[in-house]
N, C-alpha and C positions, 0 to 999 in steps of 0.2 A: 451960124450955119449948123442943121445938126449934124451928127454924125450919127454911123451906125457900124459896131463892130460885130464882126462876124469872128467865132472863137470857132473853131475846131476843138471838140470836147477830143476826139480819139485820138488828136496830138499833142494836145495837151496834158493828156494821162500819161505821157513818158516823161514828162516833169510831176507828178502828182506828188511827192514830197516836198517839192521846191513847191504849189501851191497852198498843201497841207500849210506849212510852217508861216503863210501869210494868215491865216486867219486868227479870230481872236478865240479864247478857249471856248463861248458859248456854241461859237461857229463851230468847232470843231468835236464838239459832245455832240452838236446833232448829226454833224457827217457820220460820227459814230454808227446811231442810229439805222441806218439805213441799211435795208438786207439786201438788197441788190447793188453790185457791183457797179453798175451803168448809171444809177442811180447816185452812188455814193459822188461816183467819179463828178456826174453835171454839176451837182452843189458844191462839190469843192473846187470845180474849173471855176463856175461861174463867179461863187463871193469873191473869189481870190482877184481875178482878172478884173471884176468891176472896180475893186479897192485899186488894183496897178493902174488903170484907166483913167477913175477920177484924180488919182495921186498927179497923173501926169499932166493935163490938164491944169488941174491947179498951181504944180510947179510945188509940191509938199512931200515929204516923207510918207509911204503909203501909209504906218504901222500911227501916224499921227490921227488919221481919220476915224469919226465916230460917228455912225449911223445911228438913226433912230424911225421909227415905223408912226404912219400917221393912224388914226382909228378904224379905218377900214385897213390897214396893212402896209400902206403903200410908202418904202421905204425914201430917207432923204439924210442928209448930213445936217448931223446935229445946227442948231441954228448958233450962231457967233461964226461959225468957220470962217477963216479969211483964206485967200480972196472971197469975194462973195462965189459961194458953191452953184452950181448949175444942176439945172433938173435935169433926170437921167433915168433911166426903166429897164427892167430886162425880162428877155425869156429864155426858156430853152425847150429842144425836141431833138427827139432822135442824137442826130452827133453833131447839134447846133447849139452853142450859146450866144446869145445876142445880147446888146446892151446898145441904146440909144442914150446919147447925151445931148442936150441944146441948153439955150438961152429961155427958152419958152416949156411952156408945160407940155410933156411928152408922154406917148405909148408906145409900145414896142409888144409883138407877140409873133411865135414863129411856132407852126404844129407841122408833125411831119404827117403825108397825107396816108391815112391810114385805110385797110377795106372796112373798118364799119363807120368811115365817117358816108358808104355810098347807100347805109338803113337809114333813107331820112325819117321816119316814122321818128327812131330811136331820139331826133333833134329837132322836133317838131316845135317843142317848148318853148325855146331858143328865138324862134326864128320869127320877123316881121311877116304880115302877108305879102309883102313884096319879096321881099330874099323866099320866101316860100317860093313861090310860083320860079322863081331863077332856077333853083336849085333843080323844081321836078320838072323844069322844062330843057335841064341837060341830059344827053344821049349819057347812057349809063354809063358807059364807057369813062366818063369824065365828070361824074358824080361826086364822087369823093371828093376830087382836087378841087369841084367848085365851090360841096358845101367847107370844105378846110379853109377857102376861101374866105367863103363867107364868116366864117368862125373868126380868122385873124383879125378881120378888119374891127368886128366887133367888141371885141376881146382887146384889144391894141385902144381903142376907143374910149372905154369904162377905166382902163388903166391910165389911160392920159388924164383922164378926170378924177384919179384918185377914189373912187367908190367902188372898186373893182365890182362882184358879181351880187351887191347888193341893187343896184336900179333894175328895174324889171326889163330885162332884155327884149319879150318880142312888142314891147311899147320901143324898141332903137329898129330905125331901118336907115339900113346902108345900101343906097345903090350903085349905079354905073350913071355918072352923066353925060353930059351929052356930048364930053369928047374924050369917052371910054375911061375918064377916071374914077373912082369913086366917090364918093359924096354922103353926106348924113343929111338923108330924105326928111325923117322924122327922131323926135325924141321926148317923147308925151310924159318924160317922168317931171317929178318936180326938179326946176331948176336947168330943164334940157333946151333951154331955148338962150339968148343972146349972147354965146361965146362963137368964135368964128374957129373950126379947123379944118385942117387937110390932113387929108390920107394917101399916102405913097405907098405902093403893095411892091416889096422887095425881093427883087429875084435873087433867091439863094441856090438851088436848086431844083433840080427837076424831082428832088420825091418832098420837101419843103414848099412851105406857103408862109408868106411873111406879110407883116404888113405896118409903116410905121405911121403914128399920129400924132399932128403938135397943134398949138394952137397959134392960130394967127395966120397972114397972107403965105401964100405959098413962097416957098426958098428952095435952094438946092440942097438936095440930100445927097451927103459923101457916106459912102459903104465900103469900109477897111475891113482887112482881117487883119486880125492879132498877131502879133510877133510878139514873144520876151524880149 
């Protein structure tokens, strides 16, 4: 079954040295790094909680876990781990970190809906000629949040498949089927054809748009939020 946890980055920043001191020192040279405050705060919510997550899950010591990045980037626990490790993804936005974990190969991706996601001009690149025509056939009003929409599902998609923004995105079209959930209409790159997923768009809230992806027949998706 997957799951999907919902972290609260702004409450999780009144722990920020209890998550600082989960990371490992590269981790934490690059939190360094960062000039923004909000900024620093996501990456060090996020690594930290994903390590206490998978740690729990597997029933291990967190500080025992060893990540390693596939060639497009796409992060997984070094291969030998016992038990056998389980595939897992995350995003963040705004004062959301998310992390998906399953049995099956997974996407996850959450953008908070912003006013220039409502320039589509600006995401024209991006977009299937299907998802195009959705997007400029919503009343403005509601433009943003459908193309943020449309962005998650896609976004959460290419991350399930580990190539993140290397496949040529408006060759993927993601629609609506025909009992209002979404679906992967087309996917013209190479190798975008005989795997089966599903897409479940994750209510976080009302200024967020989520959306998670796994492969294989549809299951039920449990949505926790984090506690230490």
């Amino acid at each position: 079954m997957p799951e999907v946890w919902k972290v609260d980055v702004a409450v999780e920043a009144r722990r920020f040295d209890a998550h600082v001191a989960g990371l490992t020192a590269d981790e934490a040279a690059r939190a360094a790094r960062f000039h923004r405050n909000e900024d620093r705060e996501r990456f060090v919510v996020g690594r930290s909680t994903r390590r206490l997550l998978l740690a729990r899950r597997l029933g291990v010591d967190a500080e025992t876990l060893v990540f390693v990045e596939s060639h497009y980037g796409k992060p997984a626990l070094r291969p030998g781990t016992q038990p056998l490790p389980p595939h897992f993804n995350s995003s963040h936005s705004g004062r959301w970190v998310l992390h998906a974990i399953a049995d099956v190969e997974v996407g996850v991706d959450v953008e908070r809906v912003r006013p220039d996601f409502a320039r589509i001009d600006d995401f024209l690149w991006v977009l299937s000629p299907d998802e195009r025509r959705l997007v400029q056939a919503a009343p403005e009003s509601c433009r943003a949040a459908t193309l943020a929409t449309v962005w998650v599902r896609k976004e959460a998609y290419v991350k399930a498949l580990g190539e993140g923004l290397s496949r040529s995105l408006p060759d993927i079209g993601i629609v609506s089927g025909s009992n209002g959930e979404p679906v992967l209409a087309c996917d013209r790159n190479a190798g975008g054809t005989g795997r089966r997923w599903r897409f479940t768009d994750l209510g976080i809230d009302n200024l967020h748009k989520a959306c998670l992806v796994h492969e294989g027949a549809a299951r039920p998706i449990v949505v926790r939020k984090f506690a230490a």
